[in-house]
N, C-alpha and C positions, 0 to 999 in steps of 0.2 A: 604722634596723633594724625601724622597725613593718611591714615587709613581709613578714620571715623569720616567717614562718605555716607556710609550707608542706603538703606534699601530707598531712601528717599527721591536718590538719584535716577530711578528708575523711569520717572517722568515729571524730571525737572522742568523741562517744557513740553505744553501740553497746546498744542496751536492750531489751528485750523483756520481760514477762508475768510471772504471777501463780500463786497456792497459797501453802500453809501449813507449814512445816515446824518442828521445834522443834532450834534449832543448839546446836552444841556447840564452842564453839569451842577453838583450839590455843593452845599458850601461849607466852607471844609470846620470839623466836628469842633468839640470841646474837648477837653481833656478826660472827660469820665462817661463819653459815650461809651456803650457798648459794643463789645464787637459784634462783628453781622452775623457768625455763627448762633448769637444770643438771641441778637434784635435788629433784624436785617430794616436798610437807610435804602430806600430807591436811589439809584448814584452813585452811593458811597459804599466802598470797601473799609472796615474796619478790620486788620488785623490784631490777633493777641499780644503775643511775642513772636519776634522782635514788634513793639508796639508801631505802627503807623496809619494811614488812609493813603487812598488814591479813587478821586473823582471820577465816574465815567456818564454816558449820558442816560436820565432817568428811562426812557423807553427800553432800555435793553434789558435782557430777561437772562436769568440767571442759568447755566448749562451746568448738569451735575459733573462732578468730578470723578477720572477713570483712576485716576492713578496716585502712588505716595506723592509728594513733593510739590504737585497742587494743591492750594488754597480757594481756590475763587475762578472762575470761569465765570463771563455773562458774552452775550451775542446780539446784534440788531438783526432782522428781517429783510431778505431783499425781496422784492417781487418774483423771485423763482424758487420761494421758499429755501435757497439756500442761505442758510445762516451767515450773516456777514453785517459789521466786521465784528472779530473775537479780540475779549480783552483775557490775554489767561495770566494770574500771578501766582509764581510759586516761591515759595521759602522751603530750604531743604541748606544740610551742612556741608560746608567745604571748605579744607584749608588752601584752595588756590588763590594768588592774586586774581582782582577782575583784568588781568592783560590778557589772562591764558584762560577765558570764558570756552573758546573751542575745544577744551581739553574736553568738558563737562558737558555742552551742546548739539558739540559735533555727532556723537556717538547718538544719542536720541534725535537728532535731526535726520540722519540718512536711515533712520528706522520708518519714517513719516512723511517725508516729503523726496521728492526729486527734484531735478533742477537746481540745486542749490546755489545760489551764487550773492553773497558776502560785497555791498555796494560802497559801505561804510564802516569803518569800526575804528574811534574816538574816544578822547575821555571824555565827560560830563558829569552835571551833578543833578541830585534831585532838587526840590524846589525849594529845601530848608537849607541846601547847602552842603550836604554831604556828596561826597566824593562818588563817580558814576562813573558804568561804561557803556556808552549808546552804540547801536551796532544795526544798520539798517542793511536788508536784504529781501530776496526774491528767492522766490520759489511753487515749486508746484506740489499738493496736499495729494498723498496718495488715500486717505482717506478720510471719511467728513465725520459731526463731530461724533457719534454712533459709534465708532467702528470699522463703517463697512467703506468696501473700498469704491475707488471714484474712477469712473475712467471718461478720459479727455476733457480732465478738471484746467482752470486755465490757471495762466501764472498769474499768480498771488504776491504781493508787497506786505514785507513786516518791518517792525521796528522795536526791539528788544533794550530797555533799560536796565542796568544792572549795579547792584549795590551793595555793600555787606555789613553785617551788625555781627562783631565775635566773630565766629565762623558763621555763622548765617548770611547764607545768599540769598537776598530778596532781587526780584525778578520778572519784573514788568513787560506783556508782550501785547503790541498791536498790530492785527493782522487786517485787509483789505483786499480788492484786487477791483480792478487791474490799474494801472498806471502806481503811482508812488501816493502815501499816505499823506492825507491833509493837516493844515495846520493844526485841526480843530481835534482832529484822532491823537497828533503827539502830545497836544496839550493835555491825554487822560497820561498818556506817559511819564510829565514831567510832572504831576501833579503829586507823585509822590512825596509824601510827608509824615520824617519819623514825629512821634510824640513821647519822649523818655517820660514825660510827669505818668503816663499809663502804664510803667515798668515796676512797678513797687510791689515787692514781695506783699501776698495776703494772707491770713490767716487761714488754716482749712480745721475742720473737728479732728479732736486725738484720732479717732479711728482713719479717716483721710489720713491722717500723716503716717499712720502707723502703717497704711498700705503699702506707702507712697517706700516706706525703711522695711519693709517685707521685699520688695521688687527690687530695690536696691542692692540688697544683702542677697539677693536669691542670684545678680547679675555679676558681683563682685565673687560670688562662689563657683557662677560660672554653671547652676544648677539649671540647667533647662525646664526639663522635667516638671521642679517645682515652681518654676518661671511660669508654666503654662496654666496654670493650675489658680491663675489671678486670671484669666482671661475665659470670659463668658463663651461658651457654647455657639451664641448670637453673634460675638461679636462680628462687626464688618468696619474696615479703614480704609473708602477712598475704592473698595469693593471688593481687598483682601479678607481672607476669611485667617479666622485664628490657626490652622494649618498651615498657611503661608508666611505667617509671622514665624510660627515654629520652624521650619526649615530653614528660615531668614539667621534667627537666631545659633542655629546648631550648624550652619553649613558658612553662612559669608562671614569671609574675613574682615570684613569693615562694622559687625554687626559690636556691640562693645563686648558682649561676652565672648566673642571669640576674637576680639583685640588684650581678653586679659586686664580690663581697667583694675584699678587698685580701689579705688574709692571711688562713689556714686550719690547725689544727693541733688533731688527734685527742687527745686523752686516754683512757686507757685504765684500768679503774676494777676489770674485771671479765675474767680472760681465764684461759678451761679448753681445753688442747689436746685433742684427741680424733681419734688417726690421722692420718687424710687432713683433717681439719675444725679447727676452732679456737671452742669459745663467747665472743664478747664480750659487753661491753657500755660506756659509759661516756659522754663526750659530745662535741663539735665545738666549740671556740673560733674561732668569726668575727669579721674583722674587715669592714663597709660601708665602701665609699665615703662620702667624707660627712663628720660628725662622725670616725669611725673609732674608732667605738663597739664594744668586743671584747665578746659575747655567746657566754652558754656555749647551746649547743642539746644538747639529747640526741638522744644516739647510737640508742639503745633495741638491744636483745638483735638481736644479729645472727649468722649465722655466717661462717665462711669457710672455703672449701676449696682444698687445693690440688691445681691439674690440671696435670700434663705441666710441674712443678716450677715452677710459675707460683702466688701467691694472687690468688683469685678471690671475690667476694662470692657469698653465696648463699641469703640474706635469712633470714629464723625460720621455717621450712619443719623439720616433725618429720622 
C-alpha cells in the first residue's frame, strides 16, 4: 500500500504569507457539531473524517481552496492588504512516519516558496494528546494566495504541526512574517483536537449506498470508462474538473485503480441531504494486491447530486 499517496498530495500544503493580528479564538465544539463544510463556526474549523477541530481567531476570513489535499484555508488582513497571517490545514493519505514529513513537503515546498530554511523539527502532540511533529521554518512565497507571482516578497516565518489518523495525515500550518510566530498564532496550532465520538458510521438511503457499491465495483474492475460515468459533467474538487480526475485515475500509479485494490468499501461518517445534493464525508477501506493489507483513506467532504434520478459526484464546489 505505500503507493496509495494519491492525487491528494498534489497540494498537501497550500501556504502563503504574513501580518499581525491579535486572535480570539472559539471554544472548542460538542461532539455533534457540524462540520464547517455544513455549518461554517466563526473560529472554528470542523473537520469530517478523520473527525477533529482547530481554533483560529474569529476575524479571519475564509480563503477558497486551489488544490486536492486542502481542507480549510482562512487569512487575517494586514494594512497593505496583503493577506497575513494564513492558517491552511490539510488531510490527504500517506503511509510515511511523521519523521520523514520532508519526503511529502519538500517536493510542494520548492514549487512555492524560495529561501527555504528548516529552524526546528521536533516531536509534539496536539492538545488531546496524540502524537505530533512540530516543524518551524522560514521562507520566502513566490506567490500570494491568487496564484500570481510576487516579487521582492519578504521572508516569512511558519510553523507546521503534523499528525496522523490511519494513514491520514492531518496538517496544520501557521504562516506570518517577519520575525518568528507568536505565542498567540502557535496556540491555533496546538489547538488541534481529534473527536472519535464524531466517527460513527451513518446510515445513507439504499440508493446512496447502492452508488457508493457501483463505484466501488466499477474501481475493483479497474473499469474507468464506467468509473466516469458517476461523475457529473459539473463536477469541480478543490477546482479539478471531471477530466482531471479521469486522467488521475487511468494514468497515476498511486490512483487505487491503477494500484489494482482487490476489494473497496465506503464508510460513511458524515452525511446531510440537501434537495437535489447530499453533504458527505467519511473514508474508503482498500484492500492491495499483495499482502491485502485493508487501509482506511479518507474520503474528505464531498458532495453529491442527483441528475435525471441518477447519483452523481460533484466534488466541494460552493
Amino acid at each position: 500500500m505505500k503507493r496509495l499517496i494519491a492525487v491528494s498530495l498534489i497540494m498537501a500544503a497550500v501556504v502563503l504569507a504574513g501580518g499581525v493580528l491579535t486572535p480570539t479564538h472559539a471554544q472548542s465544539p460538542p461532539n455533534d457539531l457540524k462540520p464547517t463544510f455544513i455549518s461554517p463556526t466563526p473560529g472554528l474549523y470542523v473537520n469530517g473524517w478523520p473527525a477533529f477541530t482547530v481554533s483560529y481567531p474569529k476575524e479571519w476570513v475564509e480563503v477558497p481552496q486551489t488544490g486536492p489535499g486542502g481542507v480549510f484555508m482562512a487569512a487575517g488582513t494586514h494594512p497593505d492588504s496583503y493577506p497575513s497571517p494564513v492558517l491552511a490545514i490539510a488531510v490527504f493519505p500517506a503511509p510515511l512516519p511523521l519523521e520523514e514529513w520532508a519526503k511529502l513537503f519538500m517536493p510542494v515546498w520548492v514549487n512555492i516558496f524560495t529561501d527555504i530554511k528548516v529552524l526546528s523539527d521536533k516531536p509534539s502532540q496536539s492538545r488531546d494528546g496524540t502524537p505530533a511533529r512540530e516543524v518551524e521554518f522560514e521562507f520566502v512565497p513566490k506567490y500570494d494566495l491568487a496564484g500570481h507571482s510576487i516579487k521582492n516578497a519578504p521572508k516569512n516565518c511558519g510553523l507546521q504541526l503534523m499528525t496522523k489518523k490511519d494513514v491520514a495525515w492531518v496538517s496544520v500550518m501557521l504562516t506570518d512574517y517577519p520575525g518568528k510566530l507568536g505565542e498567540d498564532l502557535r496556540g491555533v496550532a496546538s489547538s488541534l483536537t481529534f473527536q472519535p465520538g464524531r466517527e460513527e458510521p451513518v446510515q445513507v438511503p439504499p440508493d446512496v449506498r447502492a452508488f457508493f457499491d457501483m463505484g466501488c465495483a466499477d474501481t475493483v474492475n479497474g473499469d474507468v470508462k464506467t468509473l466516469m460515468t458517476h461523475f457529473s459533467d459539473r463536477f469541480r474538487h478543490s477546482g479539478a474538473s471531471k477530466g482531471f480526475y479521469e486522467q488521475i485515475f487511468r494514468n497515476d500509479p498511486a490512483s487505487p485503480i491503477q494500484m489494482g485494490v482487490i476489494s473497496c468499501k465506503a464508510t460513511v461518517t458524515v452525511f446531510e441531504p440537501r434537495v437535489d445534493k447530499a453533504y458527505l464525508d467519511g473514508f474508503w477501506l482498500y484492500k492491495a494486491k499483495g499482502d491485502g493489507t485493508a487501509v482506511k483513506m479518507p474520503m474528505g467532504f464531498q458532495q453529491i447530486i442527483n441528475e435525471h434520478g441518477q447519483w452523481m459526484w460533484f466534488g466541494n464546489q460552493k
